[in-house]
C-alpha positions in Angstrom: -8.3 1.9 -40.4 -7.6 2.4 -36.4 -4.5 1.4 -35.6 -4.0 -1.4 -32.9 -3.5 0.1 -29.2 0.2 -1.0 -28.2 0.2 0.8 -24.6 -2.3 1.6 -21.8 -3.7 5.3 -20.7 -1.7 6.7 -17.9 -1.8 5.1 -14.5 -3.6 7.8 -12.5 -6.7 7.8 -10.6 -8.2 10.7 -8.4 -9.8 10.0 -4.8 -11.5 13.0 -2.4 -10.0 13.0 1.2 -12.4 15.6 2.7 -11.4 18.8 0.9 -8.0 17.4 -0.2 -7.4 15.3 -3.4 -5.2 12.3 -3.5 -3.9 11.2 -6.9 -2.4 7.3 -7.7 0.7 7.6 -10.0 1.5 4.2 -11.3 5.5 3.8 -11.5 4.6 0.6 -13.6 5.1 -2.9 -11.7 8.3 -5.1 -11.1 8.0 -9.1 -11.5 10.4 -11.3 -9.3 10.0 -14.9 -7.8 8.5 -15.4 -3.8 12.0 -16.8 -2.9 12.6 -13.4 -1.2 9.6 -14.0 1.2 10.2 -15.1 4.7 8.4 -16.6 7.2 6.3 -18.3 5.2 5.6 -21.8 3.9 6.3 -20.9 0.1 4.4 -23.6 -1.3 1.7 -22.2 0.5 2.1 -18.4 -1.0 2.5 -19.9 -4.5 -1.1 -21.8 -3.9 -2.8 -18.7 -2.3 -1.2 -16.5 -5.5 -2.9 -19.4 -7.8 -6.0 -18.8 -6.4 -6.3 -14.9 -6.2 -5.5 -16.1 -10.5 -1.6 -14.5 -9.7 0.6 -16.9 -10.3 3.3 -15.0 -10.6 5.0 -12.5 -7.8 4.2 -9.0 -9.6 4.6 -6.4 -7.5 2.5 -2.8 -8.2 4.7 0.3 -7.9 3.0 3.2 -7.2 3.0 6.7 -6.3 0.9 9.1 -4.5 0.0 13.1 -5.0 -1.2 15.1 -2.6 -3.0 18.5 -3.4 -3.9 20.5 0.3 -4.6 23.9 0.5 -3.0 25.4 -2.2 -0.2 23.1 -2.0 1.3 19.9 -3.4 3.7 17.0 -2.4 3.9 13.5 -3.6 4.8 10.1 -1.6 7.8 8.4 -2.6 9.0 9.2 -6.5 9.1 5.3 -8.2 12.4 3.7 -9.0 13.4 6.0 -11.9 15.5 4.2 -14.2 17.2 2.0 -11.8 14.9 -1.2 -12.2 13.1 -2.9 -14.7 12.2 -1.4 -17.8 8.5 -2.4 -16.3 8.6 0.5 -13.9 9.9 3.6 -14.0 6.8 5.9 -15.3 5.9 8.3 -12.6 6.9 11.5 -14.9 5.5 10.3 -17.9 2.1 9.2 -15.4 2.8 12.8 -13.9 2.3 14.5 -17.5 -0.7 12.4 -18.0 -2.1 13.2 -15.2 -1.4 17.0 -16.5 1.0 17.6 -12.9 4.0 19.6 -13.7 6.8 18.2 -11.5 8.2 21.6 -10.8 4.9 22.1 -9.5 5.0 19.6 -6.5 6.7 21.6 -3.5 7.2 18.6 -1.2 8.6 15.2 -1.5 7.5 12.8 1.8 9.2 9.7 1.4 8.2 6.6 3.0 11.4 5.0 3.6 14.6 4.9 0.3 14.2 1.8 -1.0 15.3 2.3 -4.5 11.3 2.0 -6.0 10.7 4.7 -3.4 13.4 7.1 -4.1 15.3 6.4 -7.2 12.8 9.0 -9.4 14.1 11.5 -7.4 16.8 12.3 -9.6 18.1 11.6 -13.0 20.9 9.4 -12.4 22.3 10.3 -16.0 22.4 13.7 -15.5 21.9 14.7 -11.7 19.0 16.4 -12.9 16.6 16.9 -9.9 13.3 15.6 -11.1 11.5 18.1 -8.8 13.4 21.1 -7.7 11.4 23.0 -6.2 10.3 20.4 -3.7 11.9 20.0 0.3 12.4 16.6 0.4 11.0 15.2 3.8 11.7 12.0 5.6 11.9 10.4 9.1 14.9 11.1 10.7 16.3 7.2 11.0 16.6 7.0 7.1 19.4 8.8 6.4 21.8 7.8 9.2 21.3 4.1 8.2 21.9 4.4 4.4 24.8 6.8 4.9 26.2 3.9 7.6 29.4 2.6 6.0 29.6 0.0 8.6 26.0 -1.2 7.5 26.9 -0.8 3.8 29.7 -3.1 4.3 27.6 -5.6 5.5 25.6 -5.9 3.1 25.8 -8.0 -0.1 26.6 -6.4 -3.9 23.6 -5.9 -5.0 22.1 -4.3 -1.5 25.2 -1.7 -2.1 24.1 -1.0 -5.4 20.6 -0.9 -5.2 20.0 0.0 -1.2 22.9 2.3 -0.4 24.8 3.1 -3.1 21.5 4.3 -5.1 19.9 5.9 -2.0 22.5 8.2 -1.6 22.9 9.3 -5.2 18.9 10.1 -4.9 19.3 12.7 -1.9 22.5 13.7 -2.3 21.3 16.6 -4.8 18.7 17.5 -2.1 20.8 18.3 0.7 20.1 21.8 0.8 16.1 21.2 0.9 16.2 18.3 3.2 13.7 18.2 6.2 13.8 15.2 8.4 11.1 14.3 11.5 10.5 12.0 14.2 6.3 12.2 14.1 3.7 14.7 13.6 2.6 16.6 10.9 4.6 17.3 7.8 2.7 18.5 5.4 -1.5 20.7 5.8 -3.5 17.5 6.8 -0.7 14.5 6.5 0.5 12.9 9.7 3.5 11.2 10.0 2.6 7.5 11.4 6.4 5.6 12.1 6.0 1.9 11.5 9.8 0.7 11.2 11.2 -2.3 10.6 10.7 -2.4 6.9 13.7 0.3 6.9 14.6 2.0 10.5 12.6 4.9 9.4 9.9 3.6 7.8 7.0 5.4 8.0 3.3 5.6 6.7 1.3 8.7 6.4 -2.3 9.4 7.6 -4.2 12.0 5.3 -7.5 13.9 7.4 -9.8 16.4 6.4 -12.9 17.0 7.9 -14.8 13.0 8.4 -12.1 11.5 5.9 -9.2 9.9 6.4 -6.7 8.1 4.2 -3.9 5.5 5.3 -1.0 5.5 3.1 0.8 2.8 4.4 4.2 2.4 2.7 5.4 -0.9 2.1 3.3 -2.5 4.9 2.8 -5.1 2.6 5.1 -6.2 -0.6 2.9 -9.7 -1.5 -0.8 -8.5 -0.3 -2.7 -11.9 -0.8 0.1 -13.6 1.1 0.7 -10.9 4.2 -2.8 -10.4 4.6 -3.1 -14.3 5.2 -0.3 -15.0 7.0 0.7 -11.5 8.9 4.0 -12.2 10.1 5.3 -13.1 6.9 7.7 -10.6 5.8 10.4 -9.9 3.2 14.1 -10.8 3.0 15.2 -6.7 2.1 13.2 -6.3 5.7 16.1 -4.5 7.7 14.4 -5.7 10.7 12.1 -8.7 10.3 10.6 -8.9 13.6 10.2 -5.2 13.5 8.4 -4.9 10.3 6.1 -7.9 11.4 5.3 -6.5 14.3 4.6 -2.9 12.5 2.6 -5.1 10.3 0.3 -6.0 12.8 -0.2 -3.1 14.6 -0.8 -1.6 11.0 -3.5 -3.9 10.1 -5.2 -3.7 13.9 -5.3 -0.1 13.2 -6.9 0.3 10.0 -9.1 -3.1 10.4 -10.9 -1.7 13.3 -11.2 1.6 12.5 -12.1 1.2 8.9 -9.7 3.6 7.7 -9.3 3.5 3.5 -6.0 2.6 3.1 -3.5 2.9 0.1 -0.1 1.2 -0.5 3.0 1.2 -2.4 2.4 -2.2 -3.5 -1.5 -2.6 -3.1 -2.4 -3.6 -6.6 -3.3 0.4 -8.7 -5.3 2.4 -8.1 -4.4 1.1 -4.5 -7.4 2.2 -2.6 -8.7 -0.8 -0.6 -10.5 -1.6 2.6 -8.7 -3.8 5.1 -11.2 -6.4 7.2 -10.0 -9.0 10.3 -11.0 -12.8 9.3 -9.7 -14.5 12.8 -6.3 -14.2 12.9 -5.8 -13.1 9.1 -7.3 -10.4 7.4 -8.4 -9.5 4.0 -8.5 -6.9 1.3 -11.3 -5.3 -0.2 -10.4 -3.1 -3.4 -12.8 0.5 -3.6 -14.8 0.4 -5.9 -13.8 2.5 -9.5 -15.5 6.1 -9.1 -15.6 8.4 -12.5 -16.6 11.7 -10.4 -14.4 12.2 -7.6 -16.5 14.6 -5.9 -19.6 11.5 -5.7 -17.1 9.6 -3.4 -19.1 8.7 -0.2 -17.8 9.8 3.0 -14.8 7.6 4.6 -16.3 6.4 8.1 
């Protein structure tokens, strides 16, 4: 007799850019309540997570790997060990998806919140969890969580988990650190800034040939909700106005361009189509493709 399956597959799905190949690593998913949410009627968020048949805040964590011309990074690492036992699977989704972690020569991070950056490093050991990779990331990042002023501001979890864990991440890096202001940073990824989540915030656009790919960071945390009411934000937002307003510009962007977007928190495999409905907008999940090369062209 077949014994009972007690786990899913690994969480990794493929997706052609052009000539370059995008790859969703799942870090697993973290559950928490919508009392973090701000601006915002929360009864309201509760009713539209009822009706997308969510009822509960459950945040998708995921990852992203990059393979362009020869080469091959990954945006942001998942939260390691440092969060709930939910999350945490990006090397085990990494061997599934048969990508050897020495293998990966760039990290690009989209901002170090601690489901960004904690998988960077193993936090028992120091262990760099990918060292052969430069570890890239907008120039703003570092200065903030490195701020003791800022870090004393902040309340004992936010030290922990912000600072505290953010610095033990890249501290092991140091050597093969590259930071930037804009541009591009890796063959075929541009760096798009959109702070206010984090000062340094900051999504990246993928192009080759026709195709493009948004990976927009954590423009989003609750999609159902910040689709529908765009200036709601988060209480971990450094800058709420900021990120709100980053938001927007965000969503004007892709919306009237058509541009497939991906997210950290866009429920896996993340590849969605974002469309204006007035003055909210909606998402539209891509449809699941078995052969990556029958993709249709992104227009």
């Amino acid at each position: 007799m077949n014994a009972q399956p007690v786990q899913q597959i690994p969480g990794v799905y493929h997706r052609k850019i052009g000539d370059i190949i995008v790859s969703a690593i799942s870090d697993g998913y973290l559950d928490s309540t919508l009392e973090v949410m701000r601006n915002v009627d929360l009864d309201r968020a509760r009713q539209i997570l009822n009706d997308a048949f969510r009822p509960a805040r459950r945040t998708s964590v995921n990852t992203f790997v990059i393979h362009s011309k020869g080469r091959t990074a990954i945006v942001d690492t998942g939260s390691g060990n440092y969060m709930q036992p939910s999350a945490g699977l990006v090397q085990q989704n990494l061997a599934g998806a048969g990508i050897d972690p020495k293998s990966i020569d760039t990290v690009l991070l989209t901002h170090m919140h601690p489901d960004h950056s904690a998988g960077l490093t193993d936090m028992t050991s120091g262990k760099l969890l990918f060292p052969n990779a430069e570890l890239v990331m907008h120039e703003n990042e570092l200065p903030h969580w490195f701020d003791d002023g800022a870090m004393a501001k902040a309340n004992e979890r936010d030290k922990k988990l912000f600072f505290q864990a953010g610095r033990e991440q890249v501290a092991p890096y140091k050597k093969q650190t590259r930071l930037f202001t804009q541009g591009e940073v890796f063959p075929g990824v541009t760096a798009v800034p959109s702070h206010g989540h984090t000062p340094g915030h900051t999504a990246y656009l993928i192009a080759s040939g026709d195709d493009q790919l948004m990976i927009w960071g954590d423009t989003v945390h609750v999609p159902e909700v910040q689709t529908a009411y765009p200036e709601a934000g988060m209480a971990f937002d450094t800058d709420l106005a900021a990120a709100a307003a980053s938001r927007k510009r965000m969503f004007d962007r892709v919306s009237a361009d058509g541009v497939l977007i991906a997210g950290m928190h866009l429920h896996f495999p993340a590849f969605a189509r974002l469309a204006r409905r007035g003055e909210a907008y909606a998402l539209y999940p891509e449809h699941w493709i078995h052969d990556i090369d029958a993709v249709p062209p992104v227009k």
